[in-house]
N, C-alpha and C positions, 0 to 999 in steps of 0.2 A: 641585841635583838629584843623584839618586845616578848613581856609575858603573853606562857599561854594563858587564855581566855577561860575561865569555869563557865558553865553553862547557864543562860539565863543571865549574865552578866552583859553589859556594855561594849560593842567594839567603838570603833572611829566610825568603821563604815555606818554603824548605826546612828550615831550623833550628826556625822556631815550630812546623812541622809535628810535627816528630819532638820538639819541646818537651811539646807537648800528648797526644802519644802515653805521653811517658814520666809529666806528670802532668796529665792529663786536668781542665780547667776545671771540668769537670759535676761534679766532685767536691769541689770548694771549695765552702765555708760559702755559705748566702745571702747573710750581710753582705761578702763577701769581696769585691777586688776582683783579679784574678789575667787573664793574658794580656798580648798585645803591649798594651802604652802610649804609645808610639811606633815610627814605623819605616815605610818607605814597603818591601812586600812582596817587590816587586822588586827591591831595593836587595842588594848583594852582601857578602857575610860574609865577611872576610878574617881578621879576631881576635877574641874574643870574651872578655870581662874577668868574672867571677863572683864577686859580694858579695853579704853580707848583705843591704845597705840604700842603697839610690841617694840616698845622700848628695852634696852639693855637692864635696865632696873627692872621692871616687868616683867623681863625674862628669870631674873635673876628672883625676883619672890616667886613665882611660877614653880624653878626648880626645886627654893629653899621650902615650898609648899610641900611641894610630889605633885605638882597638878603633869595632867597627862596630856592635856590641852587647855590651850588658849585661845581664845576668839576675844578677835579686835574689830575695831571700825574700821580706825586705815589701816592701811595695805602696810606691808614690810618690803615688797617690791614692784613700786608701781612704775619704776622706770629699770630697762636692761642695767645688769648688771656682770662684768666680765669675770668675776672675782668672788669669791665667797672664803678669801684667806682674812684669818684674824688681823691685819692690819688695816681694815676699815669694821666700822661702828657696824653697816649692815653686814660683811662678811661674818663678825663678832656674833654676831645675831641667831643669824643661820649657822652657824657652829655649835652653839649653846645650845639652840634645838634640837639639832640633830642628835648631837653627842648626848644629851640627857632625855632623849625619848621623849619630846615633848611635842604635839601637833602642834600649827596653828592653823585657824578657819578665821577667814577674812569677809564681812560683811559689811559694805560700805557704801555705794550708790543705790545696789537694789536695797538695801536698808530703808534709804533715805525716802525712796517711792514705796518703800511696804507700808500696810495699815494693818495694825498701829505701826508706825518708824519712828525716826528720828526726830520728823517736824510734827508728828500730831504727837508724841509724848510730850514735847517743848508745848504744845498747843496747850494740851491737858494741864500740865504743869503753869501756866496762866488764866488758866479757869474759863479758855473761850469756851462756847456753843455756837450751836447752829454751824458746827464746822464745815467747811468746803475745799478742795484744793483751791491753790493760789494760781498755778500752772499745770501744764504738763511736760510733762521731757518725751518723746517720743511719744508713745502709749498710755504714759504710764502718769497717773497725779503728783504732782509735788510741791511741796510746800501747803501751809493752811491758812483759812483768813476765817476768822471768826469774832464774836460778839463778849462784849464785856458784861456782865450784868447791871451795868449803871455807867452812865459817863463819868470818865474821871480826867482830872487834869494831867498832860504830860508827862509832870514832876512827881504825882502821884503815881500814875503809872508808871513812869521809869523805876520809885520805889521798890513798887509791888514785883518788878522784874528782877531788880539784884534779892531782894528778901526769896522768889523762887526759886533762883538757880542755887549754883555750887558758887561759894564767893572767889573771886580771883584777883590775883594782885594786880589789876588794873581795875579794876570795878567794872562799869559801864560807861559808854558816849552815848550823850543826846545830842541832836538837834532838832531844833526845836522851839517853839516859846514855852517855856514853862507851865504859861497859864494856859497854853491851849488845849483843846477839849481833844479825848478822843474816847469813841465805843467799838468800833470798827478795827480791827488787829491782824495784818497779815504777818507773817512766820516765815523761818524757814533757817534750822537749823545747818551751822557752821555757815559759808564761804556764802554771802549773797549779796553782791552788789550787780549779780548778770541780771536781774530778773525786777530791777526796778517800772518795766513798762509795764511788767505784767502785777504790781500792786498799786500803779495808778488804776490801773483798768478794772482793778479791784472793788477800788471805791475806800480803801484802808485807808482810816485818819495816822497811824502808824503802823512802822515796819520794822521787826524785831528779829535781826540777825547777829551776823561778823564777820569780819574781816571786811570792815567796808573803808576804801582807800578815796582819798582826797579831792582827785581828779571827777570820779565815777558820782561820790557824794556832792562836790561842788556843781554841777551839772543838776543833780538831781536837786535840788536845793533851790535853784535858780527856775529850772523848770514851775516848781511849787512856789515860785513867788513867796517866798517863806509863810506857805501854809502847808495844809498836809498834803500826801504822808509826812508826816517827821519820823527822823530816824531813829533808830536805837542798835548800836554796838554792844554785844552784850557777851560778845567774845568767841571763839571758836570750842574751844573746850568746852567752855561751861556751858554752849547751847547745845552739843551733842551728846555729854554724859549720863543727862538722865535718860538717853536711850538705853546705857547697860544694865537698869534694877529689870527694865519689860522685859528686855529680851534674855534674860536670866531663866525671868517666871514664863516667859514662851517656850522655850528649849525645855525645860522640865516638865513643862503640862504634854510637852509635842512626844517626849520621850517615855509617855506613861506614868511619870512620876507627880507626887504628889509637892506643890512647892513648898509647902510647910514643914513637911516632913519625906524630902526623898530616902530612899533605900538603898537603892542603886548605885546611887552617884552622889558625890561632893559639888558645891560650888560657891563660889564665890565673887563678889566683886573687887578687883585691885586696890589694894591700901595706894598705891606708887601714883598720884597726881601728875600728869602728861603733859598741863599747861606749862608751856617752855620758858614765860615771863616770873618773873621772881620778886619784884619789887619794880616803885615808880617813883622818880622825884619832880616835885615841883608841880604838881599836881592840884590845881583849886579852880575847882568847878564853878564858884561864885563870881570870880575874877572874872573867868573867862564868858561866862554867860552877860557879864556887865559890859564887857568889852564890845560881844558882839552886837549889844543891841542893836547898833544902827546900822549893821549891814546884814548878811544873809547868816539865819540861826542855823 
């Protein structure tokens, strides 16, 4: 059972509170599954551990912390699950929480449409202005397309995009011609090859996400008669973890506290890296850029 609560101290109910404030449920996807996952309400918040993805190692620095909660981006159960017995990864999961009194609070689509979220941190963290959404999902803005303060060339900016993120063992994908020009930058942190019409419509000389697959790219490519937008894979992970330093310093300003120096409360962001790739071989970008000249970049 949780500790009682001294007075003036932290519960859960208080942190999910001002969780939900900062990204509102009602504004996550239909398919989404987003809110506390675990956590008995009343239970008392002393640290508070912030990652990506409530991974079994995640769990496991969490516990070996004492954090009391954890908030991720994705979900730990975004699809039914019959089973919560230790002989699956997710059962293992939900076990580990429950048994060691650890919340978790799940912020992930309404993230993604919060401001500041996911795509205007990515935004910021590329130095746009003049920011604007790129879409909307229902209601609600998402994605950014903003200005660069000087045109730069593709290869240059592609540069400037691995030197901003978190580095990953796959680096980055361009497409593209290297020497082509671009000021004009649409965003859109993690999963975005659905919303290619909507950074034509933009006017973005490039478009800077992940997970962009072959088919959807080859299509888009051809469309642009190899000009822009040109693309940029710049990974899933690494375009949505510099969401966790803001919303760190959000939750703490939201909770009264000071982020410099809170009183109250502990936190942190996860040592435990979530990008699932490990290394790559055969990998040369020179080749491959030589190769494509004569057909579609």
């Amino acid at each position: 059972m949780p500790d009682s609560t001294p007075a003036g101290s932290l519960t859960l109910r208080d942190v999910a509170a001002a969780l939900d404030r900062l990204y509102p449920p009602e504004s996550a996807a239909d398919w989404d599954r987003v809110g506390l996952v675990t956590g008995d309400l009343d239970q008392p918040v002393r640290r508070i551990l912030f990652a990506l993805d409530p991974t079994l190692a995640v769990i496991d620095e969490a516990r070996d912390w004492g954090a009391d909660l954890v908030v991720t981006h994705h979900p730990l159960l975004l699809r039914g699950v019959h089973s919560v017995a230790t002989t699956s990864a997710k059962g293992a999961s939900v076990t580990s929480l429950v048994v060691s009194d650890i919340a978790l609070y799940v912020a992930h689509t309404n993230a993604d449409v919060a401001d500041p979220g996911v795509s205007s941190v990515l935004a910021d963290a590329l130095g746009l202005t003049a920011q604007r959404p790129l879409t909307r999902i229902g209601p609600y803005a998402a994605g950014r397309v903003g200005e660069l303060g000087a045109p730069q060339s593709l290869a240059e900016f592609a540069d400037a995009v691995a030197a901003a993120l978190p580095p990953t063992a796959g680096g980055i994908r361009v497409s593209g011609d290297p020497a082509g020009v671009v000021l004009t930058v649409a965003v859109m942190g993690g999963s975005g090859d659905d919303q290619f019409d909507a950074v034509r419509a933009s006017g973005a000389d490039v478009y800077v996400t992940a997970d962009l697959r072959h088919h959807p790219v080859l299509e888009a490519r051809e469309e642009a008669r190899d000009g822009t937008p040109y693309l940029i894979d710049a990974g899933h992970w690494a375009t949505e973890s510099l969401w966790l330093a803001g919303a760190e310093r959000q939750l703490l300003a939201a909770l009264g506290e000071d982020p410099a120096a809170p009183t109250r409360v502990e936190s942190r962001i996860s040592s435990i890296r979530t990008e699932p790739w490990t290394f790559v071989v055969g990998a040369n970008a020179a080749a491959t850029a030589a190769a494509s000249s004569g057909g579609v970049s």
